[in-house]
C-alpha positions as CSV (number, residue, x, y, z in Angstrom):
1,X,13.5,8.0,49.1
2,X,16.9,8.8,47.8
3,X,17.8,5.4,47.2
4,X,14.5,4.7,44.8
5,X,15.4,8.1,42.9
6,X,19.1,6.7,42.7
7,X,16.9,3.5,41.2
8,X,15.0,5.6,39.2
9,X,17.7,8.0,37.5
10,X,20.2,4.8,37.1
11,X,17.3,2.6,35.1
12,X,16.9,6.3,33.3
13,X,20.2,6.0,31.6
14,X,20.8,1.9,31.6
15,X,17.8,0.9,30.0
16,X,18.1,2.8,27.2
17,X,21.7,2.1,26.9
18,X,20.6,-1.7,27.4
19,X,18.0,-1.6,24.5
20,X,20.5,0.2,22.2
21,X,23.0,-2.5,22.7
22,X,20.3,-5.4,22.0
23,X,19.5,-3.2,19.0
24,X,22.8,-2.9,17.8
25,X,23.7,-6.3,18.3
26,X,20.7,-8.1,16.5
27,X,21.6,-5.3,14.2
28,X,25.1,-6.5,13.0
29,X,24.5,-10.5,13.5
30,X,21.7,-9.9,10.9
31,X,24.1,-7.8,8.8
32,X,27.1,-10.8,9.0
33,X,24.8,-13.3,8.5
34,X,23.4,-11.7,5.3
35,X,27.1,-11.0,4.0
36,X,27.9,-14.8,4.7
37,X,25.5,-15.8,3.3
38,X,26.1,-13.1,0.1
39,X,29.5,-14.6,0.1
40,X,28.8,-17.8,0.0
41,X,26.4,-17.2,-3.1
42,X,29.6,-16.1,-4.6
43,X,31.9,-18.5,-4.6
44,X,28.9,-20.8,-5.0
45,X,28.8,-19.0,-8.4
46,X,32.1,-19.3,-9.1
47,X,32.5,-22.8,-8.3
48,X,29.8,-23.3,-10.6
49,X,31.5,-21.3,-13.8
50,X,34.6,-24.3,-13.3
51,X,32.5,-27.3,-12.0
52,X,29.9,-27.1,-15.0
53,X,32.5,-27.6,-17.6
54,X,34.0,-30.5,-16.0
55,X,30.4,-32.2,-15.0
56,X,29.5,-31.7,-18.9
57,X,32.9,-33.4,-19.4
58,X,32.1,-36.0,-17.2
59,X,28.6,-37.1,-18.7
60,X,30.6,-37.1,-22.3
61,X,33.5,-39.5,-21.4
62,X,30.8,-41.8,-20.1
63,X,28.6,-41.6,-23.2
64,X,31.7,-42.5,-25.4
65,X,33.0,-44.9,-22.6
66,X,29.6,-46.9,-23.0
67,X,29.6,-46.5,-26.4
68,X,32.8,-48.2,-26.8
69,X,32.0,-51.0,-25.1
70,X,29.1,-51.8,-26.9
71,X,28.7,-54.5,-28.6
72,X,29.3,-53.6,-32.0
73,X,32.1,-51.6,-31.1
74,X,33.6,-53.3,-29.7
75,X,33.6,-56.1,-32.2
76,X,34.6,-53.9,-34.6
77,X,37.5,-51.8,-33.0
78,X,39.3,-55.1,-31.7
79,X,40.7,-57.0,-34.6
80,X,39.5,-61.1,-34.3
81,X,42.5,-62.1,-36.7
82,X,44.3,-65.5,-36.0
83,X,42.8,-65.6,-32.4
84,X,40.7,-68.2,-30.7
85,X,37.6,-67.7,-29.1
86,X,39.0,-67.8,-25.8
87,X,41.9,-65.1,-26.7
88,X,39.8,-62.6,-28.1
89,X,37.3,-62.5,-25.1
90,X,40.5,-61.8,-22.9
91,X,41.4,-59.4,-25.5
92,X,37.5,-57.8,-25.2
93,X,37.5,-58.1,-21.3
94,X,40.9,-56.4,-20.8
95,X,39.8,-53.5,-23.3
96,X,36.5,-53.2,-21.7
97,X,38.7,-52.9,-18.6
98,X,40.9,-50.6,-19.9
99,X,38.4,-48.1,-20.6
100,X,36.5,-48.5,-17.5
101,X,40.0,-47.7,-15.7
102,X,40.5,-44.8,-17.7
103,X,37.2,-43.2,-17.0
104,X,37.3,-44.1,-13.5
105,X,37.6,-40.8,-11.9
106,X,34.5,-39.4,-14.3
107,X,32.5,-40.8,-10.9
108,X,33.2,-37.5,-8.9
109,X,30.9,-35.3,-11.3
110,X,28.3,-37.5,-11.6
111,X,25.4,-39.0,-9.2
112,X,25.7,-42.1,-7.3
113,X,23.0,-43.5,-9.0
114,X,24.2,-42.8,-12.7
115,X,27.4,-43.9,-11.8
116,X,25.8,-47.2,-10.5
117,X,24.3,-47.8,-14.1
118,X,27.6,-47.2,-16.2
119,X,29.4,-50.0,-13.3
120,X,25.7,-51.6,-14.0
121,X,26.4,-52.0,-18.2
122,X,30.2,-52.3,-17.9
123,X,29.5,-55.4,-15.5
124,X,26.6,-56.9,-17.5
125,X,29.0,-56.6,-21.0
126,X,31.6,-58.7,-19.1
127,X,29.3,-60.7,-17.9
128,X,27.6,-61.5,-21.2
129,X,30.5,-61.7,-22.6
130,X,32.1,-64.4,-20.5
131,X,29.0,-66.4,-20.4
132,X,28.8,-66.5,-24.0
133,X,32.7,-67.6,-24.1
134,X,31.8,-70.8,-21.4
135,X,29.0,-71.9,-24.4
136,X,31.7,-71.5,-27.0
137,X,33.8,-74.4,-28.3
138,X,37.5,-73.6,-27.7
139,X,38.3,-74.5,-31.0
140,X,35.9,-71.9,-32.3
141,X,37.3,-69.3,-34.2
142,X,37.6,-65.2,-32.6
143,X,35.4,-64.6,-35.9
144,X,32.7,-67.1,-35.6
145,X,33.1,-65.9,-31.3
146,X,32.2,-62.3,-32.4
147,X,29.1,-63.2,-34.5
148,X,27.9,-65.0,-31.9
149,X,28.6,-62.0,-29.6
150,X,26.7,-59.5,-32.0
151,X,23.6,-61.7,-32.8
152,X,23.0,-62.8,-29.2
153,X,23.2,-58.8,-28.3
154,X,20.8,-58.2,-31.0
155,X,18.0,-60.0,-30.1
156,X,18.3,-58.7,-26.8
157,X,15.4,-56.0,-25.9
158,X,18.1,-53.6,-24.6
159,X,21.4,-53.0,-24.3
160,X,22.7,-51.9,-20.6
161,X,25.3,-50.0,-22.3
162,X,21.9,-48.3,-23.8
163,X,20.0,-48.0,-20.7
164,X,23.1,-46.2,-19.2
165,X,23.3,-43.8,-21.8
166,X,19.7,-42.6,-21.5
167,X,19.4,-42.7,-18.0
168,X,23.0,-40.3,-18.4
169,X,21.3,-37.9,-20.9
170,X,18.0,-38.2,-18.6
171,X,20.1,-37.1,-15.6
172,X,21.9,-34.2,-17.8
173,X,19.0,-32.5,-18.8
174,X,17.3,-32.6,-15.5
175,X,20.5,-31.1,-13.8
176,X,21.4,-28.7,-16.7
């Protein structure tokens, strides 16, 4: 009988002790879980206070990017004096380049998919561009080149420097 008493009085004191420590444990994991998870809300937040400006940043270089390389002005900015058809659509390409090179890294604060539609307009305004060039005479004038570049644009339904542009703003005010 002594040895089930010795059971008895040593369950007495461990079981209790046992429980406690279960207690105690589930106790604090639940309290470092909640302060990991309170810390990262923080930096979370202040991630946010920096990121925001630069993501609002972002969607405005890109507005003005495809802005620029719309049709009309880019007609407009890049002077068609003395130059042959052929010359001013390398002189269009390489600033249509230019810009897209400069606004490059603008991809980091945006979605894939609204990133895909400013590669999507920048490609199509080369494209268009180029193909127009092939239909041109090379004798024909930069001048008479750039009218043809703005009237064939106009009677397009839209522009994909357009369709970027809303499907940018679109984006921003669903994120913002």
């Amino acid at each position: 009988m002594e040895h089930t008493e010795l059971i008895i009085e040593l369950l007495k004191y461990v079981l209790p002790s046992a429980f406690m420590l279960i207690l105690t444990y589930m106790l604090l994991s639940n309290f470092m879980e909640n302060e990991e998870k309170r810390r990262r809300y923080s930096l979370h937040k202040e991630n946010a206070k920096i990121a925001l400006p630069l993501r609002f940043q972002a969607y405005e270089r890109l507005a003005l990017f495809l802005e620029r390389i719309s049709p009309n002005q880019l007609v407009t900015r890049i002077p068609s004096k003395n130059l042959t058809a052929r010359q001013y659509r390398q002189l269009l390409i390489k600033s249509i380049q230019t810009e897209y090179e400069f606004n490059l890294s603008q991809q980091m604060y945006i979605s894939e998919q609204a990133w895909q539609y400013v590669v999507t307009a920048k490609s199509a305004m080369v494209g268009i561009i180029n193909k127009l060039a092939a239909e041109t005479p090379e004798d024909t004038d930069a001048l008479e080149f750039s009218k043809k570049i703005i009237s064939h644009f106009m009677e397009m339904e839209g522009l994909p420097t357009k369709k970027a542009i809303a499907y940018l703003k679109q984006e921003m005010q669903q994120e913002f």
